[in-house]
N, C-alpha and C positions, 0 to 999 in steps of 0.2 A: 504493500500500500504506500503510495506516494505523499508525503507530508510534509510542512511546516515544524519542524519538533527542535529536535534538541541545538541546532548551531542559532535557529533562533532565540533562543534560551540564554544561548549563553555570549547575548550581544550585546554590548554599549547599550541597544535602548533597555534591553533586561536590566542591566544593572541599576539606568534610570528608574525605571517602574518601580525596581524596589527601593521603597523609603520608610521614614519613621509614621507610624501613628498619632495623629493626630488627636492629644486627650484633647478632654473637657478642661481640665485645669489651666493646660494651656491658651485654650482660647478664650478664658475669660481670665486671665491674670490679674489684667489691670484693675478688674473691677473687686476681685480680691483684695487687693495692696492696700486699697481704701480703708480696712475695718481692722486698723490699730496690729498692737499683737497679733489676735489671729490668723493675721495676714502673713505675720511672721513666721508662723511655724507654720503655714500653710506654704510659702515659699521652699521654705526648705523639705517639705514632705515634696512638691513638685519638682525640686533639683532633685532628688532621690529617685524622682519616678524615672522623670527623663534620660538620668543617666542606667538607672537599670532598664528601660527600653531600648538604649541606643548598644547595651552588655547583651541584652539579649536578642535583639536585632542582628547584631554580629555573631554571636552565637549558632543562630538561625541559618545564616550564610555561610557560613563556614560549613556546619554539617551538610548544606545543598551543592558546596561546591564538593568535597569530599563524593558525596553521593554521584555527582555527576562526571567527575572523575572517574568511578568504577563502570558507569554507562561509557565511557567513552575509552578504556583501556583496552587495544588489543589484544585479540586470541591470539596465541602463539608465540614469539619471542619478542620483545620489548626492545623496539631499534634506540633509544636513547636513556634505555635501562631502568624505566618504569614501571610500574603495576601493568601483568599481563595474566591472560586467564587460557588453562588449556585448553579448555572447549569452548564454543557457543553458550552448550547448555549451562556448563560451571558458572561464567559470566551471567548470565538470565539470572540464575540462581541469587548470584551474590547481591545483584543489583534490584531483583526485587524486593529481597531484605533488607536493605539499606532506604528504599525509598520506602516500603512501607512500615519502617522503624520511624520515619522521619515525618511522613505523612500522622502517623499515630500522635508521635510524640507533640507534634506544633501543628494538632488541629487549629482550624483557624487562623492560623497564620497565612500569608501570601507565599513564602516555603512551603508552608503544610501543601497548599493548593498547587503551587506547582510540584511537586514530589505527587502527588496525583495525578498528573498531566503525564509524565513521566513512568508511570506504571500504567496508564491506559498504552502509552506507547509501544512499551516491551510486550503489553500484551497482544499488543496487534500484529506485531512483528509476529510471534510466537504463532499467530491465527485463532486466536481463543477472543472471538469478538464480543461475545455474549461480554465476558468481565471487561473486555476495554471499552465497551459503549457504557456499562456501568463507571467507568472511572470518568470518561469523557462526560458522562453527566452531571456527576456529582462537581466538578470542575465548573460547568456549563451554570451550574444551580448558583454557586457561590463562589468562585473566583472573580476578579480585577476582570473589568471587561475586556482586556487585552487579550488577557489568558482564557479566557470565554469563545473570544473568536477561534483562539486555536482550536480548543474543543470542538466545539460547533464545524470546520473545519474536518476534522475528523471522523467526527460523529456522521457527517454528511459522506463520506466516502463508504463506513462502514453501512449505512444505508442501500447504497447504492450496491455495494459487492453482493448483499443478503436479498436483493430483490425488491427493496424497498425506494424507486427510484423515483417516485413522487416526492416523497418526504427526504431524500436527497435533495433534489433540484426546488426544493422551498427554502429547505435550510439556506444554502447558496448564493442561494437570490438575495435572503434577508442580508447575507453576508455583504453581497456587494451595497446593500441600501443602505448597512452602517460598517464603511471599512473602519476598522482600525489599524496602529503600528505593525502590530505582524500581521496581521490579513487584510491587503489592500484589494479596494474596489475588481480592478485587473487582477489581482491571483484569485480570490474568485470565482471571474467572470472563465476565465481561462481553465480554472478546474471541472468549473459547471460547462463549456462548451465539450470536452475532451470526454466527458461522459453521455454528452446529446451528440456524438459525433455518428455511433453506428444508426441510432433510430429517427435522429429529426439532426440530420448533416445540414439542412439550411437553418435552423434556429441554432445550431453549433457558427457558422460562417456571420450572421448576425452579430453574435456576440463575441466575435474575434476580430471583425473588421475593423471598427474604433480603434483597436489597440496593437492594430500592425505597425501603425508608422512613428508609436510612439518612440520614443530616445532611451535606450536601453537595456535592462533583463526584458522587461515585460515585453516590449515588443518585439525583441528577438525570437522572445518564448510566444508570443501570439502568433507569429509570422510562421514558423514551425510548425505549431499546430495547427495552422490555417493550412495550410501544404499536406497534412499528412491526413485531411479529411479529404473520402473517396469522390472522386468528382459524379455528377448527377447525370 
């Protein structure tokens, strides 16, 4: 299955996306400050918090990069002498442990959610869709709308494999009506043509056209797939 996953994860805008939480304490501080003492000891409870959110926010990362380290370590001999796994399945193994240790451990967190994301992935890989549209949901329900599109994203492909190629091509659509960072308008549009290629090749050629002559991946990758849909 062809996807959006893990190199987007682990990109400049990923690292943006993840940020601190924004209390309540903090956004009313000032109005705190106002009420004498109080305020005092109120500040210093909210330097406490902040800094153990900003401890455990890195904490959080750290274990996600660790985690994804293990998804991304080769089977077989390690060219620059790093973490390597002898099999496939050994690696699947280790790596679904680790993210669902990680998922468990920092429910609710935006780690927590993507360590979900991350085991809908190996699941799909593995071909066990039932559990990866499961993961892909629960993502879908409650992660950062970035990390939603990915899902959704997926969840749209695994539809489509299963027979379900209505509720594929809805998903898709909604996808292009709200791009976001990792799922633009065009990866979309271009995911949903390449699937309307064999049965409706002109409503595939519709929604490749716009995006031939664009400047770049996208329209490299539309012009491509505009060419490899069978002529009428």
């Amino acid at each position: 299955m062809a996807r959006i996953t893990r190199k987007e994860l682990k990109s400049d805008k990923f690292a943006q996306e993840v940020g601190l939480t924004v209390t309540f304490f903090e956004d009313h501080k000032e109005e705190i400050v106002r009420y004498g003492m109080i305020a005092a000891v109120v500040g210093l409870l909210v330097a406490g918090y902040v800094l153990y959110q900003r401890h455990e926010h890195g904490v959080r990362e750290e274990a996600l990069t660790k985690a994804i380290q293990v998804q991304e370590a080769p089977v077989g001999p390690s060219a620059n002498g790093g973490p390597s796994f002898p099999t496939q399945e050994v690696k699947d193994q280790e790596a679904l442990r680790v993210f669902t240790d990680l998922r468990n451990k920092y429910a609710g967190s935006e780690e927590g959610g993507i360590a979900e994301y991350y085991l809908g992935a190996i699941q799909a890989d593995q071909g066990k869709l039932a559990e990866a549209e499961k993961s892909f949901q629960e993502v879908a329900r409650k992660g950062d709308p970035n990390y939603v599109s990915l899902a959704r994203l997926s969840l749209a492909q695994i539809y489509f494999a299963d027979g379900r190629s209505d509720l594929g091509e809805k998903t898709l659509r909604e996808l292009m009506a709200k791009p976001t960072i990792f799922v633009s308008q065009g990866q979309a549009a271009i995911t949903l043509a390449r699937y309307l290629a064999l049965k409706k090749p002109a409503e595939a050629r519709k929604l490749l056209d716009p995006l031939r002559n664009l400047p770049g991946a996208v329209g490299q990758v539309a012009l491509q797939a505009y060419g490899e849909i069978a002529p009428q």
